[in-house]
C-alpha positions, 0 to 999 in steps of 0.5 A: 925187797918185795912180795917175791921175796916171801918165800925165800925169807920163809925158808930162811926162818926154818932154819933159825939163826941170829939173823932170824929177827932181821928177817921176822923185820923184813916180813912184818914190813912186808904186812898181810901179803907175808901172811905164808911166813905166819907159820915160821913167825909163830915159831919164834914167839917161842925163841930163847932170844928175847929180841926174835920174840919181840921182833916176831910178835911185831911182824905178826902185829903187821901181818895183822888179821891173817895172822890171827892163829896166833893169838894164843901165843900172842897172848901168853907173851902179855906174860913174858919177862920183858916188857918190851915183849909184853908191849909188842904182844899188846900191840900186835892182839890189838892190830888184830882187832875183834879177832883177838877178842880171847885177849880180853881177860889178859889185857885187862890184867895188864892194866890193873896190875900195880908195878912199881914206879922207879925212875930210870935214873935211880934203878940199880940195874946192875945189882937189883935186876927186878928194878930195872924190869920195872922202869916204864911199866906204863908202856905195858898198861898203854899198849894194852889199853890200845889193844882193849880198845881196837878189839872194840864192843868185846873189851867194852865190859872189861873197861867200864867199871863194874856197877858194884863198883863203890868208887867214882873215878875223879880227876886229880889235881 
């Protein structure tokens, strides 16, 4: 499948359905020439199904730059439930480079926010939902660390400690 087939996968997407995801997929790995179907792909960051948000926030992410309107969107998914959403949000700002400069603020909130560290093995999952939504935060704080630093000079302020900071950062043994 290739560019030519762009503006019929677009279609598709106007009609959403469970194969919406499958084909956000196709598009993201199609990157910046599938930049018609930013428009459809916006759309499903909006989705009820948490597996067509992150597969569209993805696609967005390889579309890159040319899908910079949705960087607001992009941004209130650093929000969302799912962690898995959470990081292909992060990703995907990130991929946009300076561009996604208005990301800054909530990154950097992703990075400072303490989350409880459960192993995977111990989380019950079946009885206590918010145990298992905190298994691999750590993902979250990575993809947003990655994201402040493609964004470049912009994020610089947000990483360095303030200068009223009264803490030097050590290294733990």
């Amino acid at each position: 499948m290739g560019p030519a087939a762009i503006p019929a996968l677009t279609d598709v997407l106007k009609v959403k359905h469970e194969q919406s995801r499958f084909v956000a997929e196709a598009l993201g790995n199609m990157g910046p020439e599938a930049n018609a179907a930013v428009p459809q792909l916006q759309e499903l960051l909006d989705d009820k199904d948490g597996l067509v948000r992150q597969a569209a926030a993805e696609a967005l992410g390889k579309i890159g730059v040319v899908a910079q309107t949705a960087i607001p969107q992009l941004t209130k998914l650093l929000h969302d439930e799912d962690l898995h959403i959470r990081v292909a949000a992060a990703d995907a700002l990130g991929k946009m480079g300076p561009e996604a400069k208005t990301a800054v603020a909530p990154l950097t909130e992703l990075l400072n926010v303490k989350y409880h560290r459960v192993r995977a093995a111990d989380a019950p999952a079946k009885t206590d939902p918010e145990a298992k939504a905190n298994v691999s935060n750590d993902s979250v704080r990575a993809a947003a660390a990655i994201a402040l630093g493609n964004i470049g000079p912009e994020a610089k302020a947000a990483l360095l400690p303030s200068p009223n900071c009264s803490t030097i950062p050590t290294k733990s043994a």
